[in-house]
C-alpha positions in Angstrom: 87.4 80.5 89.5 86.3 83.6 87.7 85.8 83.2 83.8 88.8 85.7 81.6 87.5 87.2 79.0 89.4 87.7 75.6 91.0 91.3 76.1 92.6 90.0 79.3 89.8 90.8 82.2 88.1 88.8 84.5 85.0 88.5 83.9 84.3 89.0 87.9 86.2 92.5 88.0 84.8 95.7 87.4 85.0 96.6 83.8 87.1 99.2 82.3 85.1 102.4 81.7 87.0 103.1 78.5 86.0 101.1 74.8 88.9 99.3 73.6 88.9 100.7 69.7 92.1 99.7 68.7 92.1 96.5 67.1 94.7 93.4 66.9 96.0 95.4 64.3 99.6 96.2 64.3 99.9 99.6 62.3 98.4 102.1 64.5 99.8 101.1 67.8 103.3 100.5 66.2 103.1 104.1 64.4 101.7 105.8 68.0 104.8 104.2 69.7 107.6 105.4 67.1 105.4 109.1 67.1 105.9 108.8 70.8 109.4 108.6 70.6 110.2 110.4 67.4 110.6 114.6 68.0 112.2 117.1 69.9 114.7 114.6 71.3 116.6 114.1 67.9 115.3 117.6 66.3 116.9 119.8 68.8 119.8 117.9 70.8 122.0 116.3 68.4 124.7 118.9 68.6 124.3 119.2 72.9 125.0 115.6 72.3 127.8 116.4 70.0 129.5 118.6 72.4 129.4 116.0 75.1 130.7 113.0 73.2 132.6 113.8 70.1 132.4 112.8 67.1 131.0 109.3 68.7 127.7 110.6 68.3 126.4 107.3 67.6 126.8 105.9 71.2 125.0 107.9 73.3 121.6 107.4 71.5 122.8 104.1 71.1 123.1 103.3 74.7 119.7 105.6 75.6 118.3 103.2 73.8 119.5 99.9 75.5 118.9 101.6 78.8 114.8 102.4 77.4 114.9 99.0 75.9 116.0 97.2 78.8 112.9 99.0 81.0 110.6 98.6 78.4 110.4 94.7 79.9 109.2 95.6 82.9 106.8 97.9 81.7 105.2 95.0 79.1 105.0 93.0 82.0 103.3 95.1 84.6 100.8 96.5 81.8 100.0 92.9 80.9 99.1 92.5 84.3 97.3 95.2 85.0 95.9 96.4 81.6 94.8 99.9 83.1 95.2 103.2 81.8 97.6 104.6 84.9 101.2 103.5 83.8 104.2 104.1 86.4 101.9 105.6 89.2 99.2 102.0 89.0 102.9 100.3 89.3 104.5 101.7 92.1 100.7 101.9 93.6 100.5 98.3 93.6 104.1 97.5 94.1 104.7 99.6 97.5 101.0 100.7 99.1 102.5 104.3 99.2 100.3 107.0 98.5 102.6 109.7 98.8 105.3 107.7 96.9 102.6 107.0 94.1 101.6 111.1 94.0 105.2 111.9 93.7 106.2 109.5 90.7 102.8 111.3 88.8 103.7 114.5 89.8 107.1 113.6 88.4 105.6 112.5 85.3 103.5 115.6 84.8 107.1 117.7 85.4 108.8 115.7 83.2 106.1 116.7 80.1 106.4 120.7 81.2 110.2 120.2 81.1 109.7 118.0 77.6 107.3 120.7 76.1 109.4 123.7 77.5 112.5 122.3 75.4 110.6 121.9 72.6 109.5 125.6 72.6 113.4 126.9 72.9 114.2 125.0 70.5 111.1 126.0 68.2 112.6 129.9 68.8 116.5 129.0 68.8 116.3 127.1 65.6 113.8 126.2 62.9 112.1 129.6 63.0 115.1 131.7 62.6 115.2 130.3 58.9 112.6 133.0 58.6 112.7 135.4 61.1 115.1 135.9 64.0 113.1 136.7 67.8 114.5 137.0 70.7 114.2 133.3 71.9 112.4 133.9 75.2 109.8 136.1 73.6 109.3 133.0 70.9 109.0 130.1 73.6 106.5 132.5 75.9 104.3 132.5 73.0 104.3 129.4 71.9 103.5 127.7 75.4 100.4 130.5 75.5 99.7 129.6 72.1 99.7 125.8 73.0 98.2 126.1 76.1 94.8 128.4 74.5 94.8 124.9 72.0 95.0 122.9 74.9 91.7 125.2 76.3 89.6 125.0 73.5 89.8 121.4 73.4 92.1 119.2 70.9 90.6 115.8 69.6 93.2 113.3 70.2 92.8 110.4 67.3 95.4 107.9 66.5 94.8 108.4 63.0 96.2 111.8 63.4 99.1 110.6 64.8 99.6 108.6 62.1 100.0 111.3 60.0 102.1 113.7 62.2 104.4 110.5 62.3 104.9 109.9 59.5 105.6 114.3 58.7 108.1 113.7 61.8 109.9 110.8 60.1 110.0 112.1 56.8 112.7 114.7 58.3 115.1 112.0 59.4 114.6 109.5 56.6 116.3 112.7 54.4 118.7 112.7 56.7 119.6 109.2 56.6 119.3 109.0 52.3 121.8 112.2 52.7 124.1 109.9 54.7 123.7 107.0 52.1 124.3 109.3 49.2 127.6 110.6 51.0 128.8 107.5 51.7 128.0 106.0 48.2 130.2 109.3 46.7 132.8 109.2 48.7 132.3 111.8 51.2 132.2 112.0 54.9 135.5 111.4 57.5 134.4 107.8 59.1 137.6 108.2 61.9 135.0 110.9 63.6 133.0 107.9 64.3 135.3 106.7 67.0 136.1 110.2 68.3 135.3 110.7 72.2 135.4 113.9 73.6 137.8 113.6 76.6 139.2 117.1 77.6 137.3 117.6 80.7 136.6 113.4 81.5 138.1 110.1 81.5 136.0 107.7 78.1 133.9 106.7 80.6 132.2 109.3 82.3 132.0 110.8 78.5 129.5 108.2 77.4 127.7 108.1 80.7 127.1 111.7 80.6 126.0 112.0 77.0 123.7 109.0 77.5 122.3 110.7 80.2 121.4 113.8 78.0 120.5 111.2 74.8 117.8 109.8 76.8 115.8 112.1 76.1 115.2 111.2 72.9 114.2 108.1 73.8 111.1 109.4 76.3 107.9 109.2 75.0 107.4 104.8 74.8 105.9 105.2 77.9 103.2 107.3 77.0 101.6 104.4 74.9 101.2 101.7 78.0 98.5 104.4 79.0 96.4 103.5 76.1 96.0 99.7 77.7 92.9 100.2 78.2 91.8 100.7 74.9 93.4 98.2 73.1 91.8 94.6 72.6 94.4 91.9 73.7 97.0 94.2 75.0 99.4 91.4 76.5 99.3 90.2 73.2 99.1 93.5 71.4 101.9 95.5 73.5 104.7 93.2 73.3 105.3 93.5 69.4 104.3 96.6 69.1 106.6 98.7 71.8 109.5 96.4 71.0 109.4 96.9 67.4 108.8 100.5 67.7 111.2 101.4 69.8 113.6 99.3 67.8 112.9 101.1 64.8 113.4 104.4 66.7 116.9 103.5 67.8 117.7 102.5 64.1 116.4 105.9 62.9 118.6 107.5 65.7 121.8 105.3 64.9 121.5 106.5 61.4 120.9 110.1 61.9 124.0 110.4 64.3 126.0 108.5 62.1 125.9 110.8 59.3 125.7 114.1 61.4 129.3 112.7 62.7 130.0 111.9 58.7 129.2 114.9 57.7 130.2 117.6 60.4 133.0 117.9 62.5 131.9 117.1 66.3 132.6 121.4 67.2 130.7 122.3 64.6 127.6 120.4 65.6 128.1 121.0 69.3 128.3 125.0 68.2 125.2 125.3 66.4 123.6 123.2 69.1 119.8 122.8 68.3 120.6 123.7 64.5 123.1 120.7 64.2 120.7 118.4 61.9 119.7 121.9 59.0 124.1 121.6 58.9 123.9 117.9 58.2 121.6 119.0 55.3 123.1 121.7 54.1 126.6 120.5 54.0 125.4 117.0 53.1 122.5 118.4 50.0 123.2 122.0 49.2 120.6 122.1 46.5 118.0 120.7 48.9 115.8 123.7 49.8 116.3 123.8 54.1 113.4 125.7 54.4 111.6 122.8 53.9 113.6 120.6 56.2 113.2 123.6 58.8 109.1 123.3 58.3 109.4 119.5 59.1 111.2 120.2 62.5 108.8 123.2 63.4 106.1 120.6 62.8 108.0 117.9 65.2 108.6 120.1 68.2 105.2 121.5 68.1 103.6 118.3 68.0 105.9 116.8 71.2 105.2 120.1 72.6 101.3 120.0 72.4 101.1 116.5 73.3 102.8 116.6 76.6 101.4 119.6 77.6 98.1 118.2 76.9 98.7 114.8 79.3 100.5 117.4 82.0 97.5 119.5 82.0 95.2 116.6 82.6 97.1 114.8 85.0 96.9 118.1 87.0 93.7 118.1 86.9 93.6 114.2 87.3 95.1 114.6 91.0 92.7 117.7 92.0 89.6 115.2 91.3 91.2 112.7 93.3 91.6 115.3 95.9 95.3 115.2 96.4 95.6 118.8 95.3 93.4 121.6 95.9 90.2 120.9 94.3 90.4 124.6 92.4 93.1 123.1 89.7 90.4 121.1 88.4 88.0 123.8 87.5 86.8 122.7 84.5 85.3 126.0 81.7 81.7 126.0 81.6 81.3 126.1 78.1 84.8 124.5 76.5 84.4 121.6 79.2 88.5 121.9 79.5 90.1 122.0 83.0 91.8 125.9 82.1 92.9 126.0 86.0 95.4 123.2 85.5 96.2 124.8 81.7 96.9 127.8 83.8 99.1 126.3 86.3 101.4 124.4 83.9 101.4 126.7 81.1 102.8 129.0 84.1 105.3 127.0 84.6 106.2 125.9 81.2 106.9 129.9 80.8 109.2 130.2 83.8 111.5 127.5 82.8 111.5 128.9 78.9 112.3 132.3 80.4 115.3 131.4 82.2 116.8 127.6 81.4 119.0 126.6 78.6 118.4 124.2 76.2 120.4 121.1 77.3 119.3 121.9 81.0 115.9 121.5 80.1 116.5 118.1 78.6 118.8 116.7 81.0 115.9 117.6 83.8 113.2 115.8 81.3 115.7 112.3 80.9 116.2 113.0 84.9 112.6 112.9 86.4 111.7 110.0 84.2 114.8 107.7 84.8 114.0 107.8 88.2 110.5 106.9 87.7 111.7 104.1 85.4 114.1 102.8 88.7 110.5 102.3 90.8 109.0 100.6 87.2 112.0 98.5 87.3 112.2 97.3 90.9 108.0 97.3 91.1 108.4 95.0 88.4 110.2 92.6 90.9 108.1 93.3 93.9 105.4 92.2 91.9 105.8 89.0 90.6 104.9 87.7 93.8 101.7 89.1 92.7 99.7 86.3 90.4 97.0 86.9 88.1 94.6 84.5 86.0 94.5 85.8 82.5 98.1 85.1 80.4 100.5 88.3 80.3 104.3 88.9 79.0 106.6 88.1 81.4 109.8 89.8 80.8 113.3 88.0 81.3 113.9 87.5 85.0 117.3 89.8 84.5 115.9 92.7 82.8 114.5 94.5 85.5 117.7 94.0 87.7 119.7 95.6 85.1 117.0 98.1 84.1 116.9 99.5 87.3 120.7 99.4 88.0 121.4 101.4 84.4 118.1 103.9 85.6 119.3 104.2 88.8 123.2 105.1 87.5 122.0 107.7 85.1 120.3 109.8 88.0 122.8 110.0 90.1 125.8 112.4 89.5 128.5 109.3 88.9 127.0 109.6 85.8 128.4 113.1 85.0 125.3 114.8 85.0 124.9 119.0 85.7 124.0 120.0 89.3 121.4 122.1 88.0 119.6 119.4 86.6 118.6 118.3 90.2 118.3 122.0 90.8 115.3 122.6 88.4 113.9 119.0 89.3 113.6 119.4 92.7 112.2 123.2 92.2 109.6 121.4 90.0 108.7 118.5 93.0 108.5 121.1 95.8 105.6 122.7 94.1 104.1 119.2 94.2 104.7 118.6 97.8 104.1 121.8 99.1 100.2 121.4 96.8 99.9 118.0 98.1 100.4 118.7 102.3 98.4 122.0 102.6 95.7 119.7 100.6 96.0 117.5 103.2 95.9 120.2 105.6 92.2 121.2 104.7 90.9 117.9 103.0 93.1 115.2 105.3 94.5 112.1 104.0 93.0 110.7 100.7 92.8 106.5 99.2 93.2 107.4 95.3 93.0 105.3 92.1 96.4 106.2 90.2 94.4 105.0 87.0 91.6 107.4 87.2 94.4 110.0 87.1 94.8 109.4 83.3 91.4 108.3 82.7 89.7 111.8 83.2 
């Protein structure tokens, strides 16, 4: 029997090529989880949300959050297992042999950050930089994705500690919200019958929450991102467990809160009319004396910082699949001298600019919540096709019925019962095409290719 070592290995398996730096420590981990999570999401969609729901702003982000909760289980388990730095592609890998199955779900994840960073530039243009100048919007978000993506070439030194910091910047923003809402509540003001307000003109209660849920989720993207550091973390069965669950839990608080007291505050229309700008109303109605210019820097700072961070794994995950040769080989060129793959910053910063040029807002984010709820079904139900799968060191196992209903809520949120727009699967399928069609006229030249889903992230 082969000997496991204390981080979770077996002794008599190949080693991980990456040093696990980050200690049994709680703090950083916890704070990368809640950065993760924390940004665009709750910056730039609370009054979509708004127009969706009513007043019951609360429930939306409430459910998103049951529905991330619920899947985070599965993905505890399987990283426990398999402490590799490859997340939902290593999963469905494992669970179903599939190579073109596993491409797809990382070519889905790669979409999903263009879609995530796209949002965050429209709403970078539409919102918080109009409290100093007003620019057309598409001429804003076409910068900032060239802006981000010449960043992204000269090379950006991703350090926890940094994240720590821009976390804490990020959170900052929404704990004024929240002391707002305590201060209202403790004077008096606020309407608390909006709480319980569902928007039901065009849809029966149901379909109402479903399809605001559906938009909600994505604020609740992002926990994901942190089982791809497994492989630098000591003890990560131990580690992950406390550290995803907490966070996320105290990134569903900070959303309850924040929705609470927008709904408090501002009438339901209102928010849903000034879209985007529906949190600098909260504060303005809520603390006229406090100076929104300030509040408007904080949410600058939070979309570009979701922004740069998922253009930065979408880039590399591009140029992950071209060294595994299941792309053409050209979208890995890597710059001789800034040792950064620019072909791949080319190609997705391309994108990035099509989809800022021509789709709204909400579209964006629906298409974001869309791609990755359906890679969280496979998470789900690899999670059950795999515990027939044993290994020797210990690892979380999540409860035996939280994948089941993980994968029925995922499943139900990416399919139209759930009230979502058409165009949604429009832009999502636009975005997988280009994956298939660069994936078989590989094949064409190169023929078929065995890949390592891990060695995607790892490059």
């Amino acid at each position: 029997m082969s000997e496991t070592t204390a981080s979770g290995e077996q002794a008599g398996e190949q080693q991980t090529e990456l040093k696990r730096a980050i200690g049994p420590k709680l703090l950083l981990l916890l704070f990368f989880v809640i950065g993760d999570i924390l940004g665009t999401g709750i910056y730039a969609l609370t009054g979509n949300v708004a127009g969706v729901i009513g007043g019951a702003l609360w429930v939306p982000f409430l459910g998103a959050f049951v529905v991330a909760f619920l899947t985070a289980f599965s993905y505890l388990e399987l990283v426990g297992k398999y402490p590799r730095a490859a997340g939902a592609a290593l999963y469905t890998n494992r669970a179903f042999r599939i190579p073109f199955l596993t491409f797809i779900v990382a070519f889905a994840v790669m979409s999903s950050g263009i879609t995530s960073a796209s949002s965050a530039a429209v709403a970078f243009g539409k919102t918080y930089l109009r409290e100093f100048v007003a620019l057309p919007t598409w001429a804003v978000g076409i910068t900032f994705i060239v802006l981000l993506g010449l960043i992204n070439f000269r090379g950006v030194g991703e350090s926890l500690k940094a994240n720590l910091v821009l976390t804490l910047i990020e959170l900052s923003g929404l704990v004024i919200i929240i002391v707002i809402g305590v201060y209202a509540v403790a004077t008096g003001e606020g309407e608390p019958s909006r709480l319980t307000e569902i928007n039901t003109s065009e849809s029966g209660v149901l379909l109402a929450i479903t399809s605001a849920t559906a938009l909600a989720f994505f604020a609740m993207v992002g926990f994901e991102d942190s089982v791809n550091m497994a492989e630098e973390v000591q003890r990560p069965a131990r580690i992950f467990p406390r550290s995803m669950l907490l966070g996320m839990g105290i990134a569903g608080l900070i959303y309850v809160l924040v929705t609470v007291t927008s709904s408090l505050l501002v009438p339901a229309d209102r928010l849903s009319e000034l879209e985007s700008g529906a949190l600098l109303e909260v504060v303005r109605v809520g603390a006229p004396r406090f100076p929104i210019g300030l509040f408007a820097v904080i949410g600058l700072f939070a979309v570009v910082n979701s922004a740069l961070i998922n253009m930065l794994m979408a880039s590399r995950l591009v140029y992950g699949m071209s060294n595994e040769r299941i792309i053409p080989l050209g979208l890995g060129t890597v710059h001789p001298t800034r040792r950064t793959p620019w072909v791949s910053i080319l190609f997705t910063s391309a994108i990035a600019v099509v989809l800022v040029s021509f789709v709204p807002l909400d579209d964006l984010a629906g298409t974001t919540s869309l791609l990755l709820l359906a890679v969280f079904t496979l998470v789900n139900i690899a999670c059950l096709q795999l515990r027939r799968e044993t290994v020797e060191h210990p690892h979380f196992r999540a409860p035996t019925w939280t994948p089941w209903v993980g994968a029925v809520l995922c499943g139900y949120l990416v399919t139209p019962l759930s009230g979502r727009d058409a165009k949604e699967y429009v832009i999502a399928a636009g975005l997988l095409v280009v994956g298939v069609l660069l994936y078989f006229v590989n094949r064409l030249f190169v023929g078929k290719v065995e890949f390592d889903p891990a060695r995607l992230y790892r490059e």
